[in-house]
C-alpha positions as CSV (number, residue, x, y, z in Angstrom):
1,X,8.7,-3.1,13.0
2,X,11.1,-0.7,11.4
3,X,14.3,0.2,12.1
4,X,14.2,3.9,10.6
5,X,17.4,5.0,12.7
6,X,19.9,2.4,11.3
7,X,18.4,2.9,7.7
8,X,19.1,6.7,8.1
9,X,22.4,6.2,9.9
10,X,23.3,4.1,6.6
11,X,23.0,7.3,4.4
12,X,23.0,10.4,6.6
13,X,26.0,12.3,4.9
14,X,23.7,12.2,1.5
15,X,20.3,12.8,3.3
16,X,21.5,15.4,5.8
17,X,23.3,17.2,2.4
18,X,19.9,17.3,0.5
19,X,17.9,18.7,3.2
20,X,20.6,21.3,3.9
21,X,20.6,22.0,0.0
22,X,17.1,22.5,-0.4
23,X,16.7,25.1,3.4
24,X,19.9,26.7,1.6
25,X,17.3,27.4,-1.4
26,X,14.6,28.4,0.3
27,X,12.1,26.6,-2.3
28,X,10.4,24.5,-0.1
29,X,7.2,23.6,-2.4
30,X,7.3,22.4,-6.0
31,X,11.0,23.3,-6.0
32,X,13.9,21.6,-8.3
33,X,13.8,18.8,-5.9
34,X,9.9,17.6,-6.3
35,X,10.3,18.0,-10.1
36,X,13.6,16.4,-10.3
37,X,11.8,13.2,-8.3
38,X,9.2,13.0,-10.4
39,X,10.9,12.4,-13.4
40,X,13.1,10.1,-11.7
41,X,9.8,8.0,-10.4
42,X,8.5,7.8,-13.9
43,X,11.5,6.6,-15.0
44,X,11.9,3.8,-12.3
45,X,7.6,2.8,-13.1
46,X,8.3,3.0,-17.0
47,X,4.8,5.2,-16.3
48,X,4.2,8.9,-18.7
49,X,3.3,10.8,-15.1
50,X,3.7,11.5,-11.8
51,X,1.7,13.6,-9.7
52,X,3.6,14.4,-6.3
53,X,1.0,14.9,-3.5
54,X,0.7,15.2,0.4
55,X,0.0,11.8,1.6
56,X,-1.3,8.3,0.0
57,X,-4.6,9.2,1.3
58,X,-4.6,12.6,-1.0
59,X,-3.8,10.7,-3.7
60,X,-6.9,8.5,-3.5
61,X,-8.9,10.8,-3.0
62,X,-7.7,13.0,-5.9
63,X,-7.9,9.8,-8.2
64,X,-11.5,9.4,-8.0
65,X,-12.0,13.2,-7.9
66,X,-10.1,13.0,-11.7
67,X,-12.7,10.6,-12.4
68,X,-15.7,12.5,-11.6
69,X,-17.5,10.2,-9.4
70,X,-20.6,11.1,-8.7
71,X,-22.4,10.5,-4.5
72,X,-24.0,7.4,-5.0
73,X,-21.9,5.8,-7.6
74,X,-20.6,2.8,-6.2
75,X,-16.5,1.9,-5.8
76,X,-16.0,-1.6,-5.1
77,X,-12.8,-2.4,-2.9
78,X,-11.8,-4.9,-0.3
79,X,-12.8,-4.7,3.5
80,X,-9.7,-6.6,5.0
81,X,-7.5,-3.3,4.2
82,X,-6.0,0.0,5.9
83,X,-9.2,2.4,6.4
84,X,-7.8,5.4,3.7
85,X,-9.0,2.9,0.9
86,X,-12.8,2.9,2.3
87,X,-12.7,6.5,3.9
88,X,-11.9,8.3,0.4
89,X,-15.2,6.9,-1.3
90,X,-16.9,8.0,1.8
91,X,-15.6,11.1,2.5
92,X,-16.8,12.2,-1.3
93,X,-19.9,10.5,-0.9
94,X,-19.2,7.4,-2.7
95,X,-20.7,4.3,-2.6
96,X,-18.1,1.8,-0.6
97,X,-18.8,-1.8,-2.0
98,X,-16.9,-4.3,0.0
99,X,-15.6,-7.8,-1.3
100,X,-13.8,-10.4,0.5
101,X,-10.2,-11.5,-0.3
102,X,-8.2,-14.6,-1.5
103,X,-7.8,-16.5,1.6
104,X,-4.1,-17.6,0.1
105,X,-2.7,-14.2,-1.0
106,X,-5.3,-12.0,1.4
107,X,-5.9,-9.5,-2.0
108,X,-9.3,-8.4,-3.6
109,X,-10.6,-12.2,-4.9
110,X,-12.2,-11.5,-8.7
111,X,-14.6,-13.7,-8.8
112,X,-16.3,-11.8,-5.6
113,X,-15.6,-9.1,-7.1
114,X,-18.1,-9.9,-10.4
115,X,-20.6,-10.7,-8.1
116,X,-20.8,-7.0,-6.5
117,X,-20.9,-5.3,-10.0
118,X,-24.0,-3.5,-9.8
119,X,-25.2,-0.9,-13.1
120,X,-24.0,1.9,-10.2
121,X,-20.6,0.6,-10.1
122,X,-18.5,2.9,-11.4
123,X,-14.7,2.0,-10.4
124,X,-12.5,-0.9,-8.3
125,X,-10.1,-0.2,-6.0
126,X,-7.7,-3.5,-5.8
127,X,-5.5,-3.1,-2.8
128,X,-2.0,-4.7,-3.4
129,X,-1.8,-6.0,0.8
130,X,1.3,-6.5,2.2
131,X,3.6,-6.1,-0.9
132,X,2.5,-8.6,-3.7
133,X,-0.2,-6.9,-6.6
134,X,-3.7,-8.2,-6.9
135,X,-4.2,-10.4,-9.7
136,X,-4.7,-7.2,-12.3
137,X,-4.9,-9.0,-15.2
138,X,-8.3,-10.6,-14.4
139,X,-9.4,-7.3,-13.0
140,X,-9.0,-5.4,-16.0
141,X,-10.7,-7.6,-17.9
142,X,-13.8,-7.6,-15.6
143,X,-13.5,-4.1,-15.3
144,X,-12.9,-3.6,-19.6
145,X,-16.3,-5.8,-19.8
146,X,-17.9,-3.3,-17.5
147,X,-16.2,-0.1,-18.6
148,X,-15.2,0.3,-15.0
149,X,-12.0,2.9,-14.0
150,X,-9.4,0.5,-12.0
151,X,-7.1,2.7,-9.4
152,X,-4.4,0.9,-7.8
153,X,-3.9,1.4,-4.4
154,X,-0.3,0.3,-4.1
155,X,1.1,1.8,-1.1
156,X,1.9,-1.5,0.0
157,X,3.8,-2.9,-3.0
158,X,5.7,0.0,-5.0
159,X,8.3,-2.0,-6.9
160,X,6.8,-5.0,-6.9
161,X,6.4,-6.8,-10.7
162,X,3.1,-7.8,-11.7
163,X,3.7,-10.9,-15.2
164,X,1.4,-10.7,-17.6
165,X,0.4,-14.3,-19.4
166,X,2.1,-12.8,-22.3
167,X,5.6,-12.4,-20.6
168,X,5.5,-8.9,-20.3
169,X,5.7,-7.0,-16.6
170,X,4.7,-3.3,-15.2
171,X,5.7,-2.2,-11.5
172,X,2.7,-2.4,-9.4
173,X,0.5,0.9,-9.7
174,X,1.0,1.1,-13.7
175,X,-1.5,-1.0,-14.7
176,X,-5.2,0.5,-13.9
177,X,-5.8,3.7,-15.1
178,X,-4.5,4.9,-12.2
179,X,-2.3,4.5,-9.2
180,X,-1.6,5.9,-5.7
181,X,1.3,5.3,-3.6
182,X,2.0,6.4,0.4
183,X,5.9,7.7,1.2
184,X,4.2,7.3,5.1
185,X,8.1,6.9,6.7
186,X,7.4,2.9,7.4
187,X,6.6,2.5,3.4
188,X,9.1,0.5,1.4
189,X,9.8,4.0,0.0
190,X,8.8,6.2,2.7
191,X,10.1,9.9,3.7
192,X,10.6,11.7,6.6
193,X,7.0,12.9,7.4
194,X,3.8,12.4,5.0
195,X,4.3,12.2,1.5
196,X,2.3,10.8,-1.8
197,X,2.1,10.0,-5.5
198,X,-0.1,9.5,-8.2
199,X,0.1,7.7,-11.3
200,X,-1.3,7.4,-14.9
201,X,-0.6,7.0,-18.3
202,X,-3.6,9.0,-19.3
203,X,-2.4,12.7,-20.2
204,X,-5.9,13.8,-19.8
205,X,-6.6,12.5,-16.5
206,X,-2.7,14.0,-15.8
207,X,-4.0,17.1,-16.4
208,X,-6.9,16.9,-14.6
209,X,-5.2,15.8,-11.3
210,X,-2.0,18.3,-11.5
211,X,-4.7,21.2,-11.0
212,X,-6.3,19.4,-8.3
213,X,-3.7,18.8,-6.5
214,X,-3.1,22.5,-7.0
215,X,-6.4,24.2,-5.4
216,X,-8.2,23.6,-9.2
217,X,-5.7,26.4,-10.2
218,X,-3.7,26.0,-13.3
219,X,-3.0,29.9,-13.8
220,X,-2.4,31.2,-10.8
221,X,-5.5,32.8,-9.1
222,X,-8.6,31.1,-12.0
223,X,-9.4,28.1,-10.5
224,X,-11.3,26.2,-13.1
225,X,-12.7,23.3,-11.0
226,X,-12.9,22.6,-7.5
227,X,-9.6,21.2,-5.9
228,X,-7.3,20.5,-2.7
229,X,-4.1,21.4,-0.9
230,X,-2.1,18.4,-1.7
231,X,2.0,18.7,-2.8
232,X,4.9,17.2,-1.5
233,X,7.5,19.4,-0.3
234,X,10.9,19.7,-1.2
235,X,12.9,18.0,1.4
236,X,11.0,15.0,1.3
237,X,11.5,14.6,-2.0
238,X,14.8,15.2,-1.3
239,X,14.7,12.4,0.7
240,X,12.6,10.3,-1.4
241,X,15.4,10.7,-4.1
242,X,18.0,9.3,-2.1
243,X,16.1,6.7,-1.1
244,X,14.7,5.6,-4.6
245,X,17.9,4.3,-6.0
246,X,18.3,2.0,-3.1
247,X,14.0,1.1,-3.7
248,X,15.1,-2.3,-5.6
249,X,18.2,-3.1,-3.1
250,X,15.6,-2.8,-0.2
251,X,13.6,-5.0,-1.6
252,X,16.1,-7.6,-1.7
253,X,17.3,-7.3,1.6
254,X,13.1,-7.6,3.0
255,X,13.3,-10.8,0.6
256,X,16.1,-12.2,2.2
257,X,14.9,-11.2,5.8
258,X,11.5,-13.5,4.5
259,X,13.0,-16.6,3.2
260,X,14.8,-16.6,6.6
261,X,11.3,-16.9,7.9
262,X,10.3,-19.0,5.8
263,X,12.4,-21.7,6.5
264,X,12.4,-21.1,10.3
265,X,8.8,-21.5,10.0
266,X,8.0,-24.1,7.4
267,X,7.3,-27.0,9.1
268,X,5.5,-25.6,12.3
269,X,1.9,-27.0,12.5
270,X,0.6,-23.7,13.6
271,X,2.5,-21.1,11.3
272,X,1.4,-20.3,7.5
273,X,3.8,-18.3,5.6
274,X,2.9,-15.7,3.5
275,X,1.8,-17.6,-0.1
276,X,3.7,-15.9,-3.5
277,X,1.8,-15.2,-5.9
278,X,3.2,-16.9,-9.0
279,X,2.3,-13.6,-11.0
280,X,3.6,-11.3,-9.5
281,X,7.1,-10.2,-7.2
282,X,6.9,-9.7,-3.6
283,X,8.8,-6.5,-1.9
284,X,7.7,-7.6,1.5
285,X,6.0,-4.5,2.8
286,X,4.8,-6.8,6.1
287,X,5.5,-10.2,7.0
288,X,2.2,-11.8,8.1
289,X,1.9,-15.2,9.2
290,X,-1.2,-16.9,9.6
291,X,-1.5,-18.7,13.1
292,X,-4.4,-21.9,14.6
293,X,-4.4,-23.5,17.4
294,X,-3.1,-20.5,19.7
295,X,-4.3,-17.4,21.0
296,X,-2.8,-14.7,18.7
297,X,-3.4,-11.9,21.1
298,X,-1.5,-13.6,23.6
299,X,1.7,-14.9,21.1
300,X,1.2,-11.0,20.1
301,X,1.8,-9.9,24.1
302,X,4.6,-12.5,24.6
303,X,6.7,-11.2,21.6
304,X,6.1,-7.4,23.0
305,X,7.6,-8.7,26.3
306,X,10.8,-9.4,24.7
307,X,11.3,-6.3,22.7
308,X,10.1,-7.7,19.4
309,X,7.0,-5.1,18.0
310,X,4.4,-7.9,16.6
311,X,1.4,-6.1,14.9
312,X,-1.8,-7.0,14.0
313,X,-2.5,-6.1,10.2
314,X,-6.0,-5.5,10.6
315,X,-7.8,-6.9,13.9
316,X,-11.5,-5.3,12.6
317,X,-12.3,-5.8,8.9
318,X,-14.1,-2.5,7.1
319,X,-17.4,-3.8,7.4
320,X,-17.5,-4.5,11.1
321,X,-16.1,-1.1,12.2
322,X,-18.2,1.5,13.5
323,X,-17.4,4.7,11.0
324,X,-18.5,2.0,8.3
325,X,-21.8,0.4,9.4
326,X,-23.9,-0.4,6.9
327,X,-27.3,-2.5,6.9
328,X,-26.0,-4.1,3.8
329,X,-23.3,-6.1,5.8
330,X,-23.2,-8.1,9.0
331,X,-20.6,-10.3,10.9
332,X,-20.3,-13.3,8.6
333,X,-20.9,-11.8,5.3
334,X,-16.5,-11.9,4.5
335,X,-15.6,-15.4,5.9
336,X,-12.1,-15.0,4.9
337,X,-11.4,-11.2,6.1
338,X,-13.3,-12.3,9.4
339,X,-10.8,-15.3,10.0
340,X,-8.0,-13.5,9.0
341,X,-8.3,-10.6,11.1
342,X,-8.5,-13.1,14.1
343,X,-5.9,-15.3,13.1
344,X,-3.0,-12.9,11.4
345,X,0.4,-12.0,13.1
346,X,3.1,-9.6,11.5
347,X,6.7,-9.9,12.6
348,X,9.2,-6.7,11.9
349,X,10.3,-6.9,8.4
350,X,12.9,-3.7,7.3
351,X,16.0,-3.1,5.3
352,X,18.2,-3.6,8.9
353,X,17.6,-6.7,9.9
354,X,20.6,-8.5,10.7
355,X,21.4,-12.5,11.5
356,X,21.5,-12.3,15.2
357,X,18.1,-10.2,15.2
358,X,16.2,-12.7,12.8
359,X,17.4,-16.0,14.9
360,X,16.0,-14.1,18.1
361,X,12.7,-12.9,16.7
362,X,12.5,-16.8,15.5
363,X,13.1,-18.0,18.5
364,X,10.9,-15.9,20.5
365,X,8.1,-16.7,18.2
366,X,8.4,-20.5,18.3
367,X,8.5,-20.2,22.3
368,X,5.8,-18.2,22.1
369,X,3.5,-20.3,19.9
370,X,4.5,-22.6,22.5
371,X,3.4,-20.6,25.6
372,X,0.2,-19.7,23.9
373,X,-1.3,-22.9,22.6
374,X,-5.2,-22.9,22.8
């Protein structure tokens, strides 16, 4: 799905420089190297702060920790989503509220998201799926009308512009009050292990998370408030550094890679390609088709066959898997999430992909739809 050897191949001599730089310095956490990328992430977001962290998962779960959520307070979210978004609110004894999705765009859809508002809702948690944003200017409204927190989970869509009606823009992740990113190695942005961020404009809630993220220790040894073990090291933001000021030229080449697609694919009965928002840019994290009238598992198994590493972005919605049972919900309650997770294909979509692979994985594809009609 991603060609990580060829990307790396394309700028070892700088990569293989940094790492050797920062084991030559021995500072290995919260050296000149995470500070360094920091800045240079805030710059590229146009956002006052970035809090480096462990993983994208962390930086969730810090978030709402900032906020001080209290078990039972309810955080609405999506269910048709990666399980870190549902297993942070959990995990701190939260209040998961799931809402179905746009069946167009498959992000958090605002109007079911009014409906869920309970007086125990406390935040939202739009999910910006696949590399386009959510549509944030509705949900900050709902959620100013509420005085609800909004955190971004954009570890999908890092990059991508969201246009406000006024002709403004902010990179996805800048626009709630605060926003979490994944540098997991198949991310847009990704480094060579586990790696997070958070974002906010808020210098309080800065604050607040930069001792979190530090065991609730801002002098060393008084630890003020309870906290985790959550920084990114030095060589992966070594890493990350290198690979920042190519963010926006990958994000071209995964554009390019999708209009291919989208031509290919335009006129197949079977095939929807993935819908632009009109707000918002897309950076093309996955490219997910929408498939009828075959059996997906089976045009999922033929591609594998021939070398080509179809996935299935997600088979099980939140609220039918097992960790997440919940007498609130039942098979049928998310129409949308429910068809999609039965109907949704994802064909490899990276900064590599070259002419001769694209008209193969095309081909493949269209003789597979063929092979597994219903």
């Amino acid at each position: 799905m991603v060609d990580l050897k060829r990307q790396y191949e394309n700028i070892q001599d700088e990569i293989d420089a940094a790492v050797l730089d920062v084991i030559r310095s021995t500072q290995y956490i919260n050296g000149p190297e995470v500070k360094a990328f920091q800045k240079e992430l805030e710059a590229y977001l146009g956002v006052k702060h970035v809090i480096p962290c462990a993983n994208g998962t962390d930086a969730l779960q810090v978030a709402m920790m900032a906020l001080d959520l209290k078990p039972g307070d309810e955080v609405i979210t999506t269910t048709f989503t990666f399980v870190a978004t549902v297993e942070v609110i959990a995990l701190l004894g939260l209040t998961p509220v799931l809402v179905d999705v746009d069946p167009e765009t498959f992000n958090i859809d605002p109007e079911a998201l009014k409906k869920a508002i309970t007086p125990k809702t406390k935040a939202i948690v739009p999910v910006h799926l696949f590399g386009q944003c959510a549509h944030m200017e509705s949900l900050m409204k709902i959620a100013k009308a509420h005085n609800l927190y909004v955190i971004e989970d954009t570890a999908q869509a890092i990059g991508s512009d969201y246009h406000f009606n006024d002709g403004s823009s902010k990179k996805a992740g800048t626009i709630g009050h605060i926003g979490c990113t994944s540098f997991f190695p198949s991310k847009n942005l990704g480094c060579y292990g586990d790696g997070g961020a958070i974002f906010t404009n808020d210098d309080a809630l800065a604050g607040k998370m930069r001792v979190i993220v530090n065991h609730g220790m801002e002098v060393r040894y008084y630890h003020d408030s309870v906290g985790v073990n959550s920084r990114l090291d030095s060589i992966q933001a070594a890493i990350l550094r290198i690979k920042l000021r190519r963010l926006d030229s990958y994000a071209k080449a995964r554009l390019q890679a999708a209009e291919y697609y989208d031509k290919a694919f335009a006129n197949h009965p079977g095939l929807q390609t993935p819908v632009r928002s009109p707000f918002t840019s897309h950076v093309f994290h996955q490219y997910t088709l929408k498939t009828t009238g075959v059996n997906r598992f089976k045009l999922q198994e033929y591609l594998m066959e021939r070398d080509i590493p179809a996935m299935v972005y997600y088979p099980v919605p939140m609220h039918m898997q097992k960790a997440y049972d919940d007498p609130r919900y039942r098979k049928g309650d998310f129409p949308v999430s429910e068809a999609l997770s039965e109907s949704v294909i994802s064909l490899p979509m990276h900064t590599e992909l070259d002419k001769e692979q694209l008209i193969h994985i095309v081909n493949m594809v269209l003789d597979g739809m063929e092979a597994s009609k219903v």
